[in-house]
C-alpha positions in Angstrom: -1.3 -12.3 -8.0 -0.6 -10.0 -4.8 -0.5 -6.6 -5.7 1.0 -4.4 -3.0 0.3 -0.6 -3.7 2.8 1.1 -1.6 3.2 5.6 -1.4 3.4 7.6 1.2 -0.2 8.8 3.3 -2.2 10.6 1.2 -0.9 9.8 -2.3 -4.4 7.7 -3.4 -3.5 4.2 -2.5 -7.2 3.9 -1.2 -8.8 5.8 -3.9 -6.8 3.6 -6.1 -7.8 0.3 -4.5 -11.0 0.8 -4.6 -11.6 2.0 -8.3 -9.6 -1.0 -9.3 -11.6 -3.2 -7.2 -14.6 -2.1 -8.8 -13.2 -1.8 -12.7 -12.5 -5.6 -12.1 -15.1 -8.1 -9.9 -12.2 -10.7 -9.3 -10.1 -8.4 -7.5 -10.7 -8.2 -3.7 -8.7 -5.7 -1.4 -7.0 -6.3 1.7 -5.7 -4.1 4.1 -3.4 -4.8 6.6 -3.9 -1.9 8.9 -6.9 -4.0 10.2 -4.6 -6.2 11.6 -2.5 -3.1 13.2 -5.9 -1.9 14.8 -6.9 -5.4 16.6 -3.3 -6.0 17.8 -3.3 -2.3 19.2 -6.2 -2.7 20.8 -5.6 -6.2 22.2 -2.3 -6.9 22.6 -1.6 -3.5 24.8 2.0 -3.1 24.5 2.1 -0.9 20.9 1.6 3.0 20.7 -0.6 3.9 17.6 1.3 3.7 14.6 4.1 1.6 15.3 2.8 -2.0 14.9 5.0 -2.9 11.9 7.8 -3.4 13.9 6.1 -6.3 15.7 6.7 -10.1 14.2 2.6 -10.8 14.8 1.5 -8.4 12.5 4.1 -8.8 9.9 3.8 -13.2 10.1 -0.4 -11.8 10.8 -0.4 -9.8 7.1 1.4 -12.7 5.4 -0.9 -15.4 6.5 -4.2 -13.4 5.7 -3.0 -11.8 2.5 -2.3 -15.1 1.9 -5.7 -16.8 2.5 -7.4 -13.5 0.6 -5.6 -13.9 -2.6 -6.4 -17.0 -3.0 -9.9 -16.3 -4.3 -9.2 -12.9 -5.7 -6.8 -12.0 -8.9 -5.7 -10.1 -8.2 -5.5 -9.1 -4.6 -4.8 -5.4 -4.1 -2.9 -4.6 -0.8 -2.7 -0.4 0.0 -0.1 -0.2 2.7 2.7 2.3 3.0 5.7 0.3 4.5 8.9 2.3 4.2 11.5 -0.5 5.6 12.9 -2.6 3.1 13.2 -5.2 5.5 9.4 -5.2 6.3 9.1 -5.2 2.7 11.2 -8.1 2.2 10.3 -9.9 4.8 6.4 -9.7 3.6 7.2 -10.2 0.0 9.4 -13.7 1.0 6.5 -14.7 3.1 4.0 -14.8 0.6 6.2 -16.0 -2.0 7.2 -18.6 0.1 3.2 -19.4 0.3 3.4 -20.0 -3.7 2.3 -16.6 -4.1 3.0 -14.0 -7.1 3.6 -10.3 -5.4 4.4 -7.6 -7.5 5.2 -4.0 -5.8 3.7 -0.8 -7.3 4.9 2.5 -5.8 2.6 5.7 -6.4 5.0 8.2 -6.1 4.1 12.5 -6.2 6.8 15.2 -5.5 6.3 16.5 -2.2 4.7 20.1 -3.2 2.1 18.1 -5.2 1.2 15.7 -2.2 0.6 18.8 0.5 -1.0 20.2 -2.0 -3.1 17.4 -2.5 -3.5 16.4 1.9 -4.8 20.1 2.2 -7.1 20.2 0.1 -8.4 16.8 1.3 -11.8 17.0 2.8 -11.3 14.5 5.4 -9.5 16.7 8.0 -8.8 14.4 10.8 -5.4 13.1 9.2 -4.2 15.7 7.8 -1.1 16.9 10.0 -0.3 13.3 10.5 0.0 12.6 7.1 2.0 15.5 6.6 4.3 14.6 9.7 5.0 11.5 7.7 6.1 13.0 4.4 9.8 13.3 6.1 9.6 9.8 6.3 9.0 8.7 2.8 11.2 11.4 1.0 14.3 9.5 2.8 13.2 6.3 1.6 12.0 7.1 -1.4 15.1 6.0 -3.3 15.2 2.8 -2.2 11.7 2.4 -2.6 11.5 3.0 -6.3 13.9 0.0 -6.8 9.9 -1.7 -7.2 8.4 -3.6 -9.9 6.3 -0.6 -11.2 6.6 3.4 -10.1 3.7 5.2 -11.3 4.3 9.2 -11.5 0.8 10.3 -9.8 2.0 14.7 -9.7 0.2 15.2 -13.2 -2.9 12.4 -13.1 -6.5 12.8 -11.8 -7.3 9.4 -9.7 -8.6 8.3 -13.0 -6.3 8.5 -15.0 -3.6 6.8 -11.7 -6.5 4.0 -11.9 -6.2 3.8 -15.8 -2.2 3.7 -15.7 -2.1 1.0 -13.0 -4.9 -0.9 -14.4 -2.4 -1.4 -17.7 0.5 -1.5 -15.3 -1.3 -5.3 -14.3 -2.7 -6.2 -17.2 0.9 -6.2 -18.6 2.3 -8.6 -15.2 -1.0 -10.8 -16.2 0.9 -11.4 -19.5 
């Protein structure tokens, strides 16, 4: 199983990842902004930030999602994509590879999240992840159309982890 932790920046999809990742040794995480970072940095034609819209990352994520989950269950995938058509076109890919996905959306009202960004101690992101709250508020709607929204305005990170945790257990069933 393929479980693709979406939210906007600075919700905990990272913090999430990795606590689940270390509650359970079978899962393995994968993150697909590696794959942003080489073709920035290779291909030359993309500004920083933008390299969802291009077909090699998006056919890129697929095929090593794909490979990763194979040995981990489940695979845990923190990536904010805000386009349901990146989202669909992901989710079909990896399907179409014979691969479960399911689509978890930590969600937080936006007072709670810059709240949360800063008060963050890592300070280099912290106005970009704000500039990008805009972003998720419009598609927020659509995005909770998911297979799981998890609340995170009231939750420590451990409880979030404890919630999702149950969240898959229940898909495992």
């Amino acid at each position: 199983m393929i479980v693709w932790i979406n939210g906007p920046f600075g919700v905990g999809k990272s913090t999430l990842t990795k606590e689940l990742c270390r509650r359970d040794p079978k899962a393995r995480a994968f993150d697909p902004e590696r794959i942003g970072w080489v073709l920035q940095r290779t291909v030359g034609l993309l500004k920083p930030g933008d390299y969802q819209d291009l077909p090699a990352w998006r056919s890129a994520t697929v095929t090593a999602a794909g490979w990763q989950a194979r040995g981990a269950d489940p695979l845990i995938v923190p990536m904010t994509v805000l386009r349901g058509a990146v989202l669909r076109e992901l989710f079909a890919g990896l399907r179409g590879r014979g691969h479960e996905v399911r689509h978890l959306l930590l969600d937080v009202s936006a007072p709670v999240l810059i709240e949360r960004v800063e008060n963050d101690d890592d300070d280099g992101p912290q106005a970009w992840r704000l500039d990008q709250l805009g972003a998720y508020l419009t598609a927020r709607h659509d995005l909770r159309r998911v297979d799981a929204v998890l609340d995170t305005d009231d939750l420590e990170a451990d409880e979030v982890a404890d919630e999702a945790e149950a969240i898959i257990a229940a898909w495992r069933t």
